[in-house]
N, C-alpha and C positions, 0 to 999 in steps of 0.2 A: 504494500500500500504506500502510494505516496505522500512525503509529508504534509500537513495540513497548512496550508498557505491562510494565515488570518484574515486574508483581505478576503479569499473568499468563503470565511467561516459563517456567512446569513446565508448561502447558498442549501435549500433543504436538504438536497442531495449529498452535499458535504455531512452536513450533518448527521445523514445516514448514515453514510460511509464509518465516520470518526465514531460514533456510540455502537456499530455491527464491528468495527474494531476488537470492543472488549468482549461485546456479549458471543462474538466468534472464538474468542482465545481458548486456547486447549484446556485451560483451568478452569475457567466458566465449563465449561462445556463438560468437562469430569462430574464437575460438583453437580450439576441438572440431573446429569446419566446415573450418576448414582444414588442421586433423590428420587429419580422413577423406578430408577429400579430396584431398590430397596424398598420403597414405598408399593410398590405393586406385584413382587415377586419374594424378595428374599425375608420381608415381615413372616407371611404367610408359611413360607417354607422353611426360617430357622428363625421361629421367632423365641425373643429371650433380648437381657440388656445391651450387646453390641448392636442387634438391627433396630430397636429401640429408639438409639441415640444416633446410629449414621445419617438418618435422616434430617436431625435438627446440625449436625457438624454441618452436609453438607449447604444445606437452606440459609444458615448462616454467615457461609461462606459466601454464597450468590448471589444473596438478596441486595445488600447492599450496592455491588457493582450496576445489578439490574436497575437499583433507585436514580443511580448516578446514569447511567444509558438511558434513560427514560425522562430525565432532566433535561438531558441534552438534546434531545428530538425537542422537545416544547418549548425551551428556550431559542432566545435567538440565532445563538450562536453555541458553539463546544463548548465547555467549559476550559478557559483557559487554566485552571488552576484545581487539578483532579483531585489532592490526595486531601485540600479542607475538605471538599464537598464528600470525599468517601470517609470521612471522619466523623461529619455532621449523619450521613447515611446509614453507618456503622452504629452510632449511637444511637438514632430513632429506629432501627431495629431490633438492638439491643432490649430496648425500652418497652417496646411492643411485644416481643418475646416476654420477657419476664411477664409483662402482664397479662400474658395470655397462659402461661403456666402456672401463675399463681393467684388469679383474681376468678373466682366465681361467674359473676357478670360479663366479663370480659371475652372469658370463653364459651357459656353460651350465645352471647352476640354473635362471637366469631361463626362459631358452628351453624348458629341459624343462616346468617348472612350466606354461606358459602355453598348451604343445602341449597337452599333460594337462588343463589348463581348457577348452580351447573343443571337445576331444575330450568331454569329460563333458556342454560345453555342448549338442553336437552329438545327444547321447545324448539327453539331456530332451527336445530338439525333437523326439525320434522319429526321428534321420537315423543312417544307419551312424557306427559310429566310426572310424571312418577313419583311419590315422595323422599327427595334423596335425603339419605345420613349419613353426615360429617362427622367425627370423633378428636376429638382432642384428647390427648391424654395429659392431665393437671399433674404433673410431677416434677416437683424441685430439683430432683437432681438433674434435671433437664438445663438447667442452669449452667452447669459446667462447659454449655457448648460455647460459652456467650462469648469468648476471648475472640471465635471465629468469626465474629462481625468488624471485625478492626483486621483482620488477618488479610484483608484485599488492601488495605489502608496499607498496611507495613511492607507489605508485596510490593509496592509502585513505588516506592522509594526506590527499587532495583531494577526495575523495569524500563521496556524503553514505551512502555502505555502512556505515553505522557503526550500531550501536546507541544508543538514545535516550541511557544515561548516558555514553557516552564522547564523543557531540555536546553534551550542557549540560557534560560537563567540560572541553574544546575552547574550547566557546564563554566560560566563564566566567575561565579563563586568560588568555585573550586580550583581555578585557575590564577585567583587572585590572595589566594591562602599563601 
């Protein structure tokens, strides 16, 4: 991919480009693969505390990059400056985790909402609406996964996921030490 020229960062298709950047990268793409298919194969077939919890590791992992990709299509322009914005992303997922693990309310909300989603989704495909059920499982120890929402944060410090001006400001930093 070629680098992203700022002059034409309003261009939508730029834009597409630059956020299908991250949510392409092979680590993205791990962390999904193995949320579905943990979440749809391997629960079922070895279930017990590791399949349990790969599913909140890898959700964790993704979520946040996908807030920041999803930003950046709506917004103007990329975000020139990725790793606040996957910082801020990281934390209001965080935030939402926990409170969906530990608050009553919160995860019936969730679960209602999401049966109601894929019921509607269900509807657009032309399939009965059927009453779907969603399950959340309210367990603290679920908790332990939360370090994984900063983990794409601390990733792009090393990466070259960055946009053009935050790699010459990187690079000129460093060259002035």
């Amino acid at each position: 991919m070629k680098p992203l020229a700022l002059s034409s960062a309003r261009d939508p298709l730029v834009r597409r480009e630059h956020a299908a950047e991250w949510l392409l990268s092979p680590t993205f793409l791990a962390a999904v693969l193995l949320l579905l298919l943990n979440d749809h194969w391997l629960k079922q077939a070895y279930p017990g505390w590791l399949t349990g919890k790969l599913s909140d590791f890898a959700g964790l992992f993704f979520f946040p990059t996908l807030l920041v990709s999803l930003s950046e299509l709506c917004v103007a322009r990329p975000l020139e400056r990725r790793q606040p914005a996957l910082l801020v992303a990281g934390a209001l997922t965080a935030v939402a985790f926990a409170a969906l693990k530990l608050s009553q309310p919160v995860t019936l909300g969730f679960e209602q909402g999401m049966a109601a989603l894929w019921s509607a989704i269900a509807q657009l495909r032309g399939e009965p609406a059927l009453p779907r059920t969603v399950h959340v499982a309210r367990d603290a120890s679920d908790l332990l996964a939360l370090p994984m929402c900063f983990a794409p944060w601390a990733r792009l410090r090393d990466r070259r996921l960055t946009t053009p001006r935050e790699t010459q400001r990187r690079s000129s930093s460093s060259t002035s030490k």
